[in-house]
C-alpha positions in Angstrom: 125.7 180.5 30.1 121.7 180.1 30.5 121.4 183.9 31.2 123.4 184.9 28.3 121.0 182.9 26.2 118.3 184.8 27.0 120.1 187.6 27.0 121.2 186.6 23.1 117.7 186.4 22.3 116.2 190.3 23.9 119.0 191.2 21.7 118.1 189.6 18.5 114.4 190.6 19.0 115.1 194.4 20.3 118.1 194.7 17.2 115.0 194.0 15.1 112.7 196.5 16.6 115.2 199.3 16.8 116.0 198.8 12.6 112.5 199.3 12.2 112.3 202.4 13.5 113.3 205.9 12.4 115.5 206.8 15.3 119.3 205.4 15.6 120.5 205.1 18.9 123.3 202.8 19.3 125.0 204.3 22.6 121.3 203.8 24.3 121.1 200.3 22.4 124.2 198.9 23.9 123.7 200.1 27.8 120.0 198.4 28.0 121.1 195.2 25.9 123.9 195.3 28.5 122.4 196.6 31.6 118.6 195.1 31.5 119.6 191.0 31.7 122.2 192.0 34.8 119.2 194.1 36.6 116.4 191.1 36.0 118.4 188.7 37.2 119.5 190.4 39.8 116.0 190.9 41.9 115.5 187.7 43.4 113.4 185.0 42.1 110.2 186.9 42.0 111.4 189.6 41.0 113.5 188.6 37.7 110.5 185.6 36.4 107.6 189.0 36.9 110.1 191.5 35.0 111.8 189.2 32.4 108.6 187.9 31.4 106.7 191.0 31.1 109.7 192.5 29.4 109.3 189.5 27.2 105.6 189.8 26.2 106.6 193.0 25.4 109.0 192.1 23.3 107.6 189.6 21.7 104.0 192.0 20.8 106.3 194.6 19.5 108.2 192.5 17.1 105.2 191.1 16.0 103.4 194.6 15.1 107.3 195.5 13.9 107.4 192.4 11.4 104.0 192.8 10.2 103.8 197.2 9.4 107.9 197.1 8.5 108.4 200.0 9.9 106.7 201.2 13.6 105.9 205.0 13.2 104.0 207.2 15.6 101.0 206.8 14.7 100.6 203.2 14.5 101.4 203.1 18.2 98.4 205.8 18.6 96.7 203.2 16.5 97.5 200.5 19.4 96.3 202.6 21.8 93.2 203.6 20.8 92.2 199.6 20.7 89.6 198.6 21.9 89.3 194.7 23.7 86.9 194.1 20.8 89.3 194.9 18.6 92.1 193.7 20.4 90.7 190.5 20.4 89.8 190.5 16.9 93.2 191.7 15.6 94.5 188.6 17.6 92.6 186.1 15.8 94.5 187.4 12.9 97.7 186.4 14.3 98.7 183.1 13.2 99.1 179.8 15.4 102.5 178.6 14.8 103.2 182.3 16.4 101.3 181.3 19.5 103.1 178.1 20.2 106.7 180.0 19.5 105.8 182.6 21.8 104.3 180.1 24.3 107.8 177.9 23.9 109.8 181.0 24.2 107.5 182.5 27.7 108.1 179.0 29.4 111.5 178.7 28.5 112.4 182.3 30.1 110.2 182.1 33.0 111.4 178.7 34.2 115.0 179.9 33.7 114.6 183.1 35.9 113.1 181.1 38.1 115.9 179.6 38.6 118.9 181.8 38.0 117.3 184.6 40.0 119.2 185.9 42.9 118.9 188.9 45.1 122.0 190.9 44.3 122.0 194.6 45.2 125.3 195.8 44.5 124.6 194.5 41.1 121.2 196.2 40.9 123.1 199.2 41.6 125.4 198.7 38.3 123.1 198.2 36.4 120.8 201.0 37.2 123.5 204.0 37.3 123.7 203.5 33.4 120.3 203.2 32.4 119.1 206.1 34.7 122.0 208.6 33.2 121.0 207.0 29.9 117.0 207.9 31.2 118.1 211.6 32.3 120.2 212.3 29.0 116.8 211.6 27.0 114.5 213.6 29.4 116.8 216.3 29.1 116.7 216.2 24.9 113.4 215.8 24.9 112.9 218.6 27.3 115.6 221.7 25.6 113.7 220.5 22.1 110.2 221.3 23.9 111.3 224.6 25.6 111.4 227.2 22.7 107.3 226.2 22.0 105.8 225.6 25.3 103.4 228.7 25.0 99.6 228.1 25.5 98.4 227.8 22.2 100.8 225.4 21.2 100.2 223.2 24.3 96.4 223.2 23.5 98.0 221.9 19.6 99.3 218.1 21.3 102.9 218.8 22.7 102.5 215.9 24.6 102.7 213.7 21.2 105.7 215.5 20.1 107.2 214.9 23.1 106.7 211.3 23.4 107.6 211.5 19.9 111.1 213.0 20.4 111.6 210.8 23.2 111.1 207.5 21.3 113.6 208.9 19.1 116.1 208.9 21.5 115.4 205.4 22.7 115.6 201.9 21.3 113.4 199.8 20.2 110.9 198.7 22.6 111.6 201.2 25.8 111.3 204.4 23.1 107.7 202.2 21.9 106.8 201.8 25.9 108.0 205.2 26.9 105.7 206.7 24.3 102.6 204.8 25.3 103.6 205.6 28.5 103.6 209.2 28.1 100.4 209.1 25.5 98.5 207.1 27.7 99.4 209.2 31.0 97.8 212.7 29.3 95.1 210.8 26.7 92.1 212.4 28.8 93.6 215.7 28.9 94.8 215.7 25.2 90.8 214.9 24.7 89.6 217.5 26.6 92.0 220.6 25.6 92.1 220.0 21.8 89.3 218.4 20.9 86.7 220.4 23.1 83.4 220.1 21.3 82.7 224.3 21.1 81.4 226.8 18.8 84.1 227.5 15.9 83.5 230.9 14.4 85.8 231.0 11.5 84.4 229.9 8.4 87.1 228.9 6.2 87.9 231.5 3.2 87.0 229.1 0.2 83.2 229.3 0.8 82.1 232.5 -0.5 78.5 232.2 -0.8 75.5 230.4 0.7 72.0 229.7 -0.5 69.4 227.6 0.4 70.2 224.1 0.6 70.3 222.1 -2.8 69.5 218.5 -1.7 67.0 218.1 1.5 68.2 214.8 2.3 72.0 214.2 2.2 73.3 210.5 3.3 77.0 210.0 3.3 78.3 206.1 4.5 81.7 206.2 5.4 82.9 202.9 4.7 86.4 201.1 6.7 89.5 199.7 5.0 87.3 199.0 1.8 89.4 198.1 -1.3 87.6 199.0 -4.8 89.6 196.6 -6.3 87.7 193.7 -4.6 84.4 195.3 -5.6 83.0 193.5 -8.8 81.0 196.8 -9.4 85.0 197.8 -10.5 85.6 194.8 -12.3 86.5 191.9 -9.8 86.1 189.0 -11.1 87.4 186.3 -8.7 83.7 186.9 -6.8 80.4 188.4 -7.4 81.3 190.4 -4.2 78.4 193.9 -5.2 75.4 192.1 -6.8 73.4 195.0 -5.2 75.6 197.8 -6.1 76.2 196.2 -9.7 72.3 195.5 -10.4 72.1 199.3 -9.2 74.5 200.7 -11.5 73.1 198.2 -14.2 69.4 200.1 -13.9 71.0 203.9 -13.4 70.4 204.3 -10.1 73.7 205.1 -8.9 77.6 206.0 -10.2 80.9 204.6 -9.5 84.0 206.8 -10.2 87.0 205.0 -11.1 90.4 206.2 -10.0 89.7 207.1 -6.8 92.2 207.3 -3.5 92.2 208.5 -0.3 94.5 210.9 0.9 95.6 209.2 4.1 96.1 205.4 4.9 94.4 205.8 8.7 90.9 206.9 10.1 92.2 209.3 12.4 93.5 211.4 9.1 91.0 210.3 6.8 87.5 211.3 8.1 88.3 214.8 9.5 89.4 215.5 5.1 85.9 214.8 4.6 83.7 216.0 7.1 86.3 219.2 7.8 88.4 221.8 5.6 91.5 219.6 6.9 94.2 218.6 4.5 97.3 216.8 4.5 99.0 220.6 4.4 96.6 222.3 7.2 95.6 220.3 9.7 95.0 222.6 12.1 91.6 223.0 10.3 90.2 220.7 12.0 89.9 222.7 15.1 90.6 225.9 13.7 87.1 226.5 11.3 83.9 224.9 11.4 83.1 222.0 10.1 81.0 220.7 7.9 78.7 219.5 10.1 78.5 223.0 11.8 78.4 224.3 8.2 75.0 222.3 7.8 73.8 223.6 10.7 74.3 227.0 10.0 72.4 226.9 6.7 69.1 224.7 8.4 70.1 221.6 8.2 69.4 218.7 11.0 72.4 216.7 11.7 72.6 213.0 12.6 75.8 210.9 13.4 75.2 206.9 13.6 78.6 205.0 14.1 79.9 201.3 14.9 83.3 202.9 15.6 84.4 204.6 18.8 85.4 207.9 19.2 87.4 208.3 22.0 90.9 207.6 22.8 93.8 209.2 21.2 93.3 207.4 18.0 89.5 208.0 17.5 89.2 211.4 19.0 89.3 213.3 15.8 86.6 211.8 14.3 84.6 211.1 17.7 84.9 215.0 18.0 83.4 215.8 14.7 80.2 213.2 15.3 79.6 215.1 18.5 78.8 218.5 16.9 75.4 216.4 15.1 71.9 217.3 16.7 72.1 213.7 17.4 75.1 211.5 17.7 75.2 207.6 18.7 78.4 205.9 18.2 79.4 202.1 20.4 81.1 203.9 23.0 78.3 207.1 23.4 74.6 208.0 23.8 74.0 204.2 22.6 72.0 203.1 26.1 68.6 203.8 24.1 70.2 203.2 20.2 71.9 200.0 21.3 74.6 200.6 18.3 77.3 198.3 19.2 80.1 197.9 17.1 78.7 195.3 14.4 76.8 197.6 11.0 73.6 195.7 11.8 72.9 197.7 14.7 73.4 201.2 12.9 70.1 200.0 11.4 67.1 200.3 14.1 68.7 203.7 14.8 68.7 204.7 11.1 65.3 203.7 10.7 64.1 205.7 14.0 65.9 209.2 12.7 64.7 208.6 9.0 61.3 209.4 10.2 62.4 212.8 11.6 60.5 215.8 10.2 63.0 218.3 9.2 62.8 219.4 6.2 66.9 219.7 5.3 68.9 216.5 7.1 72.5 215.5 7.0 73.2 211.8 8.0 76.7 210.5 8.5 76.8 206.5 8.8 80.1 205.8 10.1 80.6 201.5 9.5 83.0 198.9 10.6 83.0 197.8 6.8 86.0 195.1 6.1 88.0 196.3 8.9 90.1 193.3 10.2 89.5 190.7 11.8 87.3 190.3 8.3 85.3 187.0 10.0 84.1 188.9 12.5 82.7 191.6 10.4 80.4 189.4 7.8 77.2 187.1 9.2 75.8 183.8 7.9 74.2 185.3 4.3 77.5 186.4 3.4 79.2 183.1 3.5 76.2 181.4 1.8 76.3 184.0 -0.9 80.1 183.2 -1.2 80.8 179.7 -0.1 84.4 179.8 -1.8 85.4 183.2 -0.9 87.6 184.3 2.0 86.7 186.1 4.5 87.4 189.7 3.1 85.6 189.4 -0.2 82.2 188.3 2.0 82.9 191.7 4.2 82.7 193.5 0.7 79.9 191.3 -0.1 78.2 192.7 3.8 79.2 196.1 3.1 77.2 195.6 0.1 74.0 194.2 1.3 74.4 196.8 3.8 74.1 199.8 0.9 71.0 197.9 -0.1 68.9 198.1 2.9 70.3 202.2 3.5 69.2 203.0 0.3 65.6 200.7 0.5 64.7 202.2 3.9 65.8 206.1 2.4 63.5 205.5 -0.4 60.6 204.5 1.5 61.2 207.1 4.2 62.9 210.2 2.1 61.9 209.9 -1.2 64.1 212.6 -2.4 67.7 211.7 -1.1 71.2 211.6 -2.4 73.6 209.2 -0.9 77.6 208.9 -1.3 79.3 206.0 -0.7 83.2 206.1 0.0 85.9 204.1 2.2 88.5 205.9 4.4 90.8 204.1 3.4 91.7 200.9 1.3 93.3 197.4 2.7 96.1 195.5 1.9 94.3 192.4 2.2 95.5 190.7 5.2 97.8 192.4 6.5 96.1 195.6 7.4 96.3 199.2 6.3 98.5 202.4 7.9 101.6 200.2 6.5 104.5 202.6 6.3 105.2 200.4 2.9 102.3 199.2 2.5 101.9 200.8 -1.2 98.3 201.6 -2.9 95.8 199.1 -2.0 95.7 201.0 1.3 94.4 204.6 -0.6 92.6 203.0 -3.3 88.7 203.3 -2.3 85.7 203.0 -4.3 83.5 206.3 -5.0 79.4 205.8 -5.3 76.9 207.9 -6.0 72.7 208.0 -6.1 71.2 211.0 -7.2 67.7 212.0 -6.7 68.2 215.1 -8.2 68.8 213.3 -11.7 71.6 210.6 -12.3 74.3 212.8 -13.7 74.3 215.9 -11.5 76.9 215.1 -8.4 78.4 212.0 -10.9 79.4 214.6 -13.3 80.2 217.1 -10.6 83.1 214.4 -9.3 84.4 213.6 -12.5 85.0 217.8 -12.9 86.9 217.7 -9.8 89.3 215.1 -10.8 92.6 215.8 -9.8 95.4 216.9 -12.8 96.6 213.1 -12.5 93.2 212.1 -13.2 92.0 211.0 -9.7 89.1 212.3 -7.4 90.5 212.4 -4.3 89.2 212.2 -0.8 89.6 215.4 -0.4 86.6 216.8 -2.9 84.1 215.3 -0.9 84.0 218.1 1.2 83.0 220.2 -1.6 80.4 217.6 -3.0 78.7 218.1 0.4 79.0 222.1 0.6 77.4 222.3 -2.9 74.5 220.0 -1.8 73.9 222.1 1.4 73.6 225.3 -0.4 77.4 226.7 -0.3 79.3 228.6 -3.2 82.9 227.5 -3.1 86.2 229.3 -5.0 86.9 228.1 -8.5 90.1 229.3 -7.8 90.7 227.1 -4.5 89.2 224.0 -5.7 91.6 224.4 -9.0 94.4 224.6 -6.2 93.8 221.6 -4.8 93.6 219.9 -8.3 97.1 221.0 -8.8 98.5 218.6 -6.6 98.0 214.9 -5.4 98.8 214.8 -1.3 98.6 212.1 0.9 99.1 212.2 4.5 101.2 209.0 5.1 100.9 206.8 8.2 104.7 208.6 9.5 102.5 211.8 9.6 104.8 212.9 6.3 103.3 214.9 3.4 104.0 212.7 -0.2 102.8 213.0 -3.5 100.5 210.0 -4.0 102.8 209.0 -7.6 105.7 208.8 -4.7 104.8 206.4 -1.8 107.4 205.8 0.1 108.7 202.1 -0.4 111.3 199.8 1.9 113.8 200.1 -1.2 113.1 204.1 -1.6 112.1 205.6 1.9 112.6 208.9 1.2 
């Protein structure tokens, strides 16, 4: 009776998991719900309170990342793995308390029961493995005649691995496809790293640049902001707090631009930043690693190259963008070269570094400043100013408020150092205030990003510029940065291309899935 109460509630929980995922499986479904219980409590005490409590914690993180995104896709398990314990722990701070306590109940309650209902019992061991392993070998062998026709060695270099541990989780429910995918992620991370995202030469410049001068701006800053909603800048119009004063008194006194009607064209980092600082798009990603970049681009035309980030790059989550900083004459990020920079992952400490490279003597410099911004946990990303500045708003509106103050002292310490500098100010991606971003059904607040521009070379030269390359629905895009930054090095681009890309609106979607951005894809309407 006790065991098939526990057994009642893997079932509810994994049911729940296994909805919220694309694959079907029910004939895989109903031999673990039946076959699991039988083979915990069937390995002696030890053994069933160690498996059915890990198997529980399991569970119970699963369905809590399942209830929270809706639906669990691919990549917001690459998200999970690519978390750091910083992160990790500040993600967990988001979680609730009455959670914790359930989840505490819950881990006491089944550990004290297989405690007690454990038994050694190897005949039924043996029942209850035969089904699962034929179940196991069914799967392998799917996965494995899907694989075969494109195992060649360009294509292995291209990520098989992910589409294998995608195929796989497919075939399996719930939780063991989720674990089975980490598992097989996790297993090949460091040689996914060093195959596809070797830091090499490219020497295929990408067709649409079709002539090159010398550079128009000598001094090009571009902040890449995180999870940074424009609606909750009052630069845009917020009124529930005065979250920009900086930006607004800015714009107020011409010294800078804000487009409206701007999205990104993915919901994640990892698909975001390589649009921008590479020829990438939601149709060819294989651009990334295919043609330079447009860091290598700068190089090429005299340009000295500096990447300053309070995000990682490493891991299978962060690698794409980690691999792009790492082409930079100089590149200190919180997990690399930061021994001497001491960047960690709070924005305050991009600043010493900043300060130390402004004074660089080149004559043409690129800096990318790569931020935390209002990534969650929002408390941990504001400091003591931003609460007294907003004593009555929550903890997201202060971030803005930090991300803000933030622009302030870039754009002081430029002027003092530079002179003659342009900066652009963009997010990779918006928020649904929260509860996160990368939300399969998460809607818009998740592409919608604010846009601003300061000009040295005369207030209306890149503003107008942006508001020319305006997509046909009437949004600038993500997308167009990359040729804001090729005109300012010195690069001629096709009219013809760039008109191309107007004709459409694409997002890359968290489930890797091309949409036009009028069509999200919503629980009601999945496509």
């Amino acid at each position: 009776m006790l065991i098939s109460i526990i057994s009642i509630i893997y079932f509810v929980i994994e049911l729940y998991i296994a909805q919220h995922t694309y694959g079907r499986h029910p004939r895989n479904f109903t031999i673990l719900m039946i076959s699991l219980p039988v083979l915990f409590f069937s390995c002696g005490r030890v053994g069933s309170l160690l498996l059915n409590t890990i198997f529980l914690v399991i569970l119970l993180i699963d369905g809590y990342v399942t209830y929270t995104c809706k639906l669990v896709v691919d990549s917001t398990l690459d998200a999970i793995i690519g978390t750091n314990p910083h992160e990790a722990a500040s993600m967990l701070g988001m979680v609730h308390w009455p959670a914790y306590i359930v989840a505490f109940l819950l881990f006491c309650g089944v550990a004290t029961l297989s405690w007690r209902l454990g038994r050694w019992n190897g005949r039924m061991i043996m029942i209850a493995l035969i089904p699962l392993l034929l179940s196991g070998f069914h799967d392998i062998w799917k996965v494995y005649s899907n694989i075969k026709p494109f195992m060649t060695t360009t294509w292995s270099d291209r990520g098989y691995r992910e589409w294998m541990a995608s195929i796989l989780r497919n075939n399996a429910p719930g939780v063991m496809g989720d674990i089975a995918y980490i598992g097989v992620i996790i297993s090949e991370q460091t040689g996914i790293a060093d195959r596809r995202y070797r830091v090499i030469p490219h020497t295929m410049t990408d067709p649409q640049v079709i002539g090159r001068h010398a550079g128009r701006v000598h001094n090009i800053i571009f902040v890449m902001g995180e999870s940074s909603l424009a609606t909750h800048y009052s630069v845009y119009g917020y009124k529930e707090q005065d979250t920009t004063p900086n930006l607004q008194n800015m714009t107020t006194t011409k010294q800078l631009c804000t487009l409206s009607n701007v999205h990104s064209n993915a919901n994640m980092t990892r698909n975001s930043v390589p649009m921008t600082f590479s020829f990438q798009t939601p149709e060819n990603r294989g651009a990334l690693v295919d043609e330079k970049n447009i860091i290598e681009m700068a190089h090429d035309n005299g340009y000295k190259t500096f990447w300053i980030s309070s995000q990682e790059g490493t891991g299978v989550y962060a690698r794409p963008f980690g691999y792009l900083s790492e082409y930079s004459d100089y590149t200190t990020r919180s997990d690399y070269n930061n021994q001497t920079s001491g960047v960690n992952w709070t924005d305050e400490s991009l600043i010493p570094a900043l300060a130390d490279k402004l004074q660089d003597p080149a004559e043409y410099k690129l800096y990318v400043i790569h931020i935390m911004g209002s990534h969650g946990r929002y408390e941990d990303k504001i400091i003591r100013s931003d609460v007294e500045a907003l004593p009555n708003a929550d903890a997201y509106d202060q971030s803005i408020h930090h991300t803000d103050s933030l622009l302030q002292r870039i754009m002081a310490m430029a002027a003092a150092d530079l002179g003659d500098y342009t900066l652009l100010y963009t997010s990779d991606h918006g928020e649904v205030v929260g509860v996160g971003h990368a939300l399969q059904y998460g809607g818009y607040d998740q592409y919608i990003v604010p846009m601003i521009i300061h000009d040295s070379n005369g207030r209306g030269t890149y503003c107008d510029m942006a508001e020319h390359m305006r997509n046909q629905d009437g949004y600038y895009t993500s997308i167009m940065n990359k040729y804001l930054l090729l005109n300012m090095l010195g690069y001629d681009i096709d009219p013809a291309a760039i008109k191309s890309v107007q004709s459409t609106d694409h997002i890359l979607h968290s489930d890797a899935k091309i949409y036009d951005y009028s069509k999200l894809p919503t629980a009601q309407h999945p496509h």
